[in-house]
C-alpha positions in Angstrom: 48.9 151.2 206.3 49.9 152.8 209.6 48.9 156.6 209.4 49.0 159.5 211.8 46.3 162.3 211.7 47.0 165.8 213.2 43.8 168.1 213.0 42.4 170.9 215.5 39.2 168.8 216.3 38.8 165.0 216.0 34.8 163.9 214.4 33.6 167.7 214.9 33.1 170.2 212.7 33.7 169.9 209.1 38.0 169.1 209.5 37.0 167.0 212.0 34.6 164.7 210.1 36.9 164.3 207.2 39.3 162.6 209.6 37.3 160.3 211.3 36.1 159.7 207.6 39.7 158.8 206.4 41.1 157.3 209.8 38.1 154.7 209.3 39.5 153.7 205.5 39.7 149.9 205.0 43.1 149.2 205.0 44.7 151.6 207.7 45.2 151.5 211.5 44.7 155.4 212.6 45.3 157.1 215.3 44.0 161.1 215.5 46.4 163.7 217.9 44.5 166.4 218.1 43.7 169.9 220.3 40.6 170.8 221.5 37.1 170.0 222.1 35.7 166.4 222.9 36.6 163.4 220.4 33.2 162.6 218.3 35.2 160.3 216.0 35.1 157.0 217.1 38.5 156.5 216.4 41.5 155.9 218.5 43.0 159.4 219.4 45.3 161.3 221.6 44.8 164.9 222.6 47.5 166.8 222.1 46.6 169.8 224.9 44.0 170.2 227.4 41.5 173.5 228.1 44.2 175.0 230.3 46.9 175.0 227.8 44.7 176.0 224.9 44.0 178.9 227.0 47.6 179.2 227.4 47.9 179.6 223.5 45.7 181.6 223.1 46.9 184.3 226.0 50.0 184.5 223.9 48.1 184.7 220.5 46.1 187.7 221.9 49.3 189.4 223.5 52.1 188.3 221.4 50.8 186.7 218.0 52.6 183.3 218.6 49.9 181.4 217.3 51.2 178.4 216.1 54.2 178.8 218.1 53.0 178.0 221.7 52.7 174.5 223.3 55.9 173.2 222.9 56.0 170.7 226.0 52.6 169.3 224.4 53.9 168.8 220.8 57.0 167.0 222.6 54.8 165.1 223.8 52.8 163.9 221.2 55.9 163.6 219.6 56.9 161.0 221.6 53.7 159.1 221.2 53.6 159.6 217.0 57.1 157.7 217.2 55.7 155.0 219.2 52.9 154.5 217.2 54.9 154.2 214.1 53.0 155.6 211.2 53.9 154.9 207.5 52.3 158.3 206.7 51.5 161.2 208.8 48.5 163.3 207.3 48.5 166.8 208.7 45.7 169.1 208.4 44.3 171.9 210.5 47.6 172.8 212.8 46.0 176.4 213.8 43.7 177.2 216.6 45.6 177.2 220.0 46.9 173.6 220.5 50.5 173.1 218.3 54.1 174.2 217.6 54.7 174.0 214.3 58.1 174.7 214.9 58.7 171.7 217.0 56.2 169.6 214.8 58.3 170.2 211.6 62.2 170.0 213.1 60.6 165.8 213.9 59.1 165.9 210.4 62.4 166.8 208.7 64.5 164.3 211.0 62.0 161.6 210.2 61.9 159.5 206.6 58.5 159.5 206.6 56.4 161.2 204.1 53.5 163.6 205.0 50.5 164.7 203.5 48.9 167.9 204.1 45.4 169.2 203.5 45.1 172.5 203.4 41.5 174.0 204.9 42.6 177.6 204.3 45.6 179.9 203.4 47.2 179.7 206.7 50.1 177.6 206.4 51.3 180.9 203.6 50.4 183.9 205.5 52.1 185.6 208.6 49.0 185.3 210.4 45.5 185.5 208.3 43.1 182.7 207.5 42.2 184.5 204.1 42.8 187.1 202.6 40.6 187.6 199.2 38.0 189.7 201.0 40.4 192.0 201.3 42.2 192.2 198.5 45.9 191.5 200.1 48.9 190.0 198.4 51.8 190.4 200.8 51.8 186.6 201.2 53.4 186.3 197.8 56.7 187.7 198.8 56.1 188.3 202.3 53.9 189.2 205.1 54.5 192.8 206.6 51.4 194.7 207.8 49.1 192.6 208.3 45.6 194.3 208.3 43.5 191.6 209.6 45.4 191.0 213.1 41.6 191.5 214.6 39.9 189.1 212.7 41.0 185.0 212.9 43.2 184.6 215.8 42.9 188.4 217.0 46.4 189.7 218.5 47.0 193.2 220.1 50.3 193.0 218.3 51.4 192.9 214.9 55.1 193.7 215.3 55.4 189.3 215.0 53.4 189.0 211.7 57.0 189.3 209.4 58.7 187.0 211.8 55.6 184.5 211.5 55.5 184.1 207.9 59.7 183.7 207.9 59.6 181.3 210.8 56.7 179.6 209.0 58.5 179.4 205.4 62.1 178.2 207.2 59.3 175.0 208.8 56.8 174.2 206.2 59.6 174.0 203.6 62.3 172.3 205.8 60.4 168.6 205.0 61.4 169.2 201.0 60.0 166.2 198.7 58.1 164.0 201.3 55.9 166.9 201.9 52.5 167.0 199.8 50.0 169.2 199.8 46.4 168.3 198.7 43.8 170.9 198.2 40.0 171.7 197.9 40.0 173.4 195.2 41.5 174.9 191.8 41.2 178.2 193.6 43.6 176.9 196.8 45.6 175.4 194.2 46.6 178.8 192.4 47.4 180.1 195.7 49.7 177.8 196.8 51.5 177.8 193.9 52.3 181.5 194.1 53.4 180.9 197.6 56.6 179.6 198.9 55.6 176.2 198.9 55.1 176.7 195.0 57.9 173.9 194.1 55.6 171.6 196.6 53.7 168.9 195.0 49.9 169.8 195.3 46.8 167.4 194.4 43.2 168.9 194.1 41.1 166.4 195.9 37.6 168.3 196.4 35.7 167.4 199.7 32.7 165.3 199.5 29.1 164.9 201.0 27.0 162.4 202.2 24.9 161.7 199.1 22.9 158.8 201.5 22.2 162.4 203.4 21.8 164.5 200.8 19.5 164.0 197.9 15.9 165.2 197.0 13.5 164.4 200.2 9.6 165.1 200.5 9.3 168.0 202.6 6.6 169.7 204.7 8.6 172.6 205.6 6.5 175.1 202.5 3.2 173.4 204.9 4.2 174.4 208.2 5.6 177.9 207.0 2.8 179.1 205.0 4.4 179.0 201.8 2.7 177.6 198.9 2.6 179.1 195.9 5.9 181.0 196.9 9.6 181.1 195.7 11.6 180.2 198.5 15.2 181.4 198.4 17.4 179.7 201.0 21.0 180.6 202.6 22.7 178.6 205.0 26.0 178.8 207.0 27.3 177.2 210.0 28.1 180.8 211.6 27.0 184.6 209.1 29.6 186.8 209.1 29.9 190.0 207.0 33.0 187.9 204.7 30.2 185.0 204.5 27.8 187.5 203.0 25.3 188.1 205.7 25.0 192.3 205.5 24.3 191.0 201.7 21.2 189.1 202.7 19.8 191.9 204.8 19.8 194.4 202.0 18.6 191.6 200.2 15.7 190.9 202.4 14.3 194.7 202.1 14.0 194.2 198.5 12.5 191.1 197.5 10.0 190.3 194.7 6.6 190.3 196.2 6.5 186.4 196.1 9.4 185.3 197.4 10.6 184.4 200.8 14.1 184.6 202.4 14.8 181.7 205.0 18.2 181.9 206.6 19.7 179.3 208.5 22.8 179.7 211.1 21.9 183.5 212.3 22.3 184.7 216.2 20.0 186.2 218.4 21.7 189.2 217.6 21.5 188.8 214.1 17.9 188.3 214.0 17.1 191.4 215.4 18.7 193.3 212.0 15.9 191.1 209.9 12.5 192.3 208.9 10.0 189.6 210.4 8.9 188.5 207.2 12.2 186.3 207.1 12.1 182.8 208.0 15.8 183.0 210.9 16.6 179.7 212.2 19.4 179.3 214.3 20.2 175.8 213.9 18.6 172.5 212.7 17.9 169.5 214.6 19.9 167.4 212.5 21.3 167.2 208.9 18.2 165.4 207.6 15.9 168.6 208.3 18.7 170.3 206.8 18.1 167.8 203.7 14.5 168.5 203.4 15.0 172.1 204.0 16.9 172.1 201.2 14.3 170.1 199.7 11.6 172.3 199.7 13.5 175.4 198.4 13.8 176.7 194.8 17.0 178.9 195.2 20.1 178.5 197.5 22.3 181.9 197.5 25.6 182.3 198.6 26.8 185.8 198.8 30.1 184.5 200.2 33.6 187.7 199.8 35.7 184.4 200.4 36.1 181.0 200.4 37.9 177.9 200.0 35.5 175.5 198.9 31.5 175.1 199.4 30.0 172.3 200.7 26.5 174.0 201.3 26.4 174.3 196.6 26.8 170.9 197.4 24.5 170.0 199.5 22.0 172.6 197.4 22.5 170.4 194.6 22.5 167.1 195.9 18.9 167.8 197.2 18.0 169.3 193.3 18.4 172.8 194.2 20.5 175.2 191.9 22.8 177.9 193.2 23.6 181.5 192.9 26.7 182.6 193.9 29.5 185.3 194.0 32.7 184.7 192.2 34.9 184.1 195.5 38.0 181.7 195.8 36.5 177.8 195.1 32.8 178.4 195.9 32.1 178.3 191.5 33.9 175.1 190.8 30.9 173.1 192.0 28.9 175.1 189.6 28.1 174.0 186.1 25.8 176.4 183.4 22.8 173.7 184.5 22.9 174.2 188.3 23.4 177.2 189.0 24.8 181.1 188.2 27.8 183.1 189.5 28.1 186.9 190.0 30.7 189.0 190.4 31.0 189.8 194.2 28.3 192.3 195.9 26.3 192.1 192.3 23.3 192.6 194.7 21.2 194.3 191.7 22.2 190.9 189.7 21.1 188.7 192.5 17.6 190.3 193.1 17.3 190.0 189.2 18.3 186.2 189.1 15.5 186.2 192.1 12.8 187.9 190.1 13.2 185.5 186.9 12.7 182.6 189.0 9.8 184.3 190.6 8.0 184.8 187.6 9.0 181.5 185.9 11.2 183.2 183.2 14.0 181.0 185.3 14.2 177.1 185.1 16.5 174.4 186.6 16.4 170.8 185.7 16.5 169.0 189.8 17.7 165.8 188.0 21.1 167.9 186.6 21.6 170.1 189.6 21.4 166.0 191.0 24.1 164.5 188.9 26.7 167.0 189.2 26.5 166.3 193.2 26.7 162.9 192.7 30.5 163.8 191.8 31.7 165.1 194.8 30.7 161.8 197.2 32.1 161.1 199.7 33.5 158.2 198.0 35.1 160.0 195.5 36.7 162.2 198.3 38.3 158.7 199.8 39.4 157.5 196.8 41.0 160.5 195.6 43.0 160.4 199.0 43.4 156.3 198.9 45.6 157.0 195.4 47.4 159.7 196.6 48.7 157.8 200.2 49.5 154.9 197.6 51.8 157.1 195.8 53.6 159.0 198.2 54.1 155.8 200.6 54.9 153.3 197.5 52.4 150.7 199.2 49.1 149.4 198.5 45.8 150.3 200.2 
């Protein structure tokens, strides 16, 4: 099977490793187009704008709010190349961040008779401009985007005078492909969303992402040795970047008002960030690799996740996958991956309620069994992930993978 990818980044990043992952199924010849940043895949590719024109985009983002609606010479031009290459499927998933016309994209889509998949990473492809929404509370995407209070924060614009035409011009595109267009989703959560959106008469499969369970499972650890913790509760929380919506202003409350015995370790804060942390907090930056990662998670009795929004978690995951349970706020998909056995969710900013759960497994009134916090991982491989996509390319494209 011949099939097209179209993501923001090619082997980088989280989209950009699912990719490579699926361009590399048995059975396919893929090619990735995608728009920034240097090709880690592995695969064969073609990159659909260079630096200059992503800066380009995003000039016009900032001044205009065209994001989305910029590099129209590039599409055309990886246009030209997707009809050359011939795919049998074309699997679309990140189209935001500075590199794409959807406009363009979609009028070759609905000419075409080939039928597309589309992963949604976030509620973009809905909304007049946002990447979420759930922190705060906004549901103008239902029936239309007008004042868009988030212009500042993903793709920040000085104008919002677009934000109405953006989600019209977006509806008129994403809906212009009719049945050969099929959304697959994350999550439940993503899933509910969609459905009250205008692509609610879409089809939409839930296929959740999946881990590296070779990676990911219970390691020996000397990270309690080399930190000078034994005989305490380590609580771990771990992003790729903290912002305020990913719970960070959460940890440092938190981190004033821990149980005697218990340590905080955060990993993925700035130098700036830092600076806001009492020094009794283990800050790393970054890890070395994703098997220190591993056996940091290893070594650690509590992974939090004070998250205000979010599609789907693959830190629970990887929490769990190494034996460790997980507390976390009711927000978007982040619960699914949590069963009574593994873990606890709290309503959002139930701060009291998280230093509680953290006391209680200070003290020992609070036990997880490793081996079940183990198993429920073990159903979000990444095996199951590429299976859950080999059935649904079999069904849309009528052949056999």
């Amino acid at each position: 099977m011949r099939i097209a990818f179209i993501n923001t980044v090619s082997g980088y990043g989280s989209t950009g490793r699912l990719v490579s992952q699926l361009a590399g199924m048995d059975g396919t010849v893929s090619r990735i187009y995608y728009g920034r940043k240097k090709d880690l895949s592995g695969c064969e590719t073609y990159r659909v704008t260079g630096p200059a024109g992503n800066i380009v985009h995003a000039v016009e983002t900032r001044l205009f709010d065209r994001h989305g609606f910029c590099s129209a010479k590039e599409t055309n031009r990886m246009i030209g190349d997707l009809k050359a290459f011939q795919p049998d499927l074309i699997h679309l998933h990140n189209l935001h961040g500075y590199y794409l016309h959807t406009e363009v994209l979609f009028r070759f889509l609905a000419q075409i008779c080939v039928p597309v998949v589309w992963t949604f990473h976030d509620c973009w492809p809905f909304t007049g401009h946002c990447v979420h929404y759930e922190a705060v509370g906004c549901e103008q995407w239902k029936t239309g985007c007008r004042h868009c209070t988030q212009t500042r924060v993903n793709y920040k614009t000085y104008s919002s005078a677009h934000v109405r035409e953006n989600y019209e011009r977006k509806r008129a595109a994403f809906t212009s492909v009719g049945s050969r267009l099929h959304v697959a989703v994350p999550s439940v959560w993503l899933k509910d969303q969609v459905s009250g959106s205008f692509l609610k008469e879409t089809d939409c499969t839930v296929i959740p992402n999946g881990i590296d369970l070779n990676t990911f499972h219970p390691l020996e650890s000397d990270f309690r040795r080399k930190n000078n913790l034994e005989n305490k509760t380590l609580i771990l929380a771990c992003s790729s970047i903290w912002t305020e919506r990913k719970g960070f202003d959460q940890l440092a409350a938190l981190s004033h008002d821990l149980p005697e015995n218990a340590v905080l370790c955060i990993i993925g804060v700035s130098q700036r960030q830092k600076k806001q942390l009492p020094e009794h907090v283990i800050a790393i930056s970054r890890t070395d690799s994703v098997r220190e990662l591993a056996e940091i998670y290893s070594a650690a009795d509590l992974l939090i996740n004070p998250t205000q929004e979010e599609t789907f978690s693959l830190v629970n995951l990887e929490a769990q996958a190494c034996g460790i349970p997980v507390v976390t706020y009711r927000s978007g998909g982040s619960t699914e991956t949590i069963t009574d056995s593994t873990g606890i969710i709290l309503e959002k900013n139930d701060l009291a309620g998280l230093r509680k759960v953290i006391e209680r497994m200070s003290s020992g009134q609070l036990i997880f069994d490793k081996d079940s916090c183990v198993r429920n991982a073990q159903r979000f491989s990444i095996e199951h992930m590429l299976e859950g996509y080999r059935q649904l390319y079999q069904r849309v494209t009528g052949k056999t993978l």
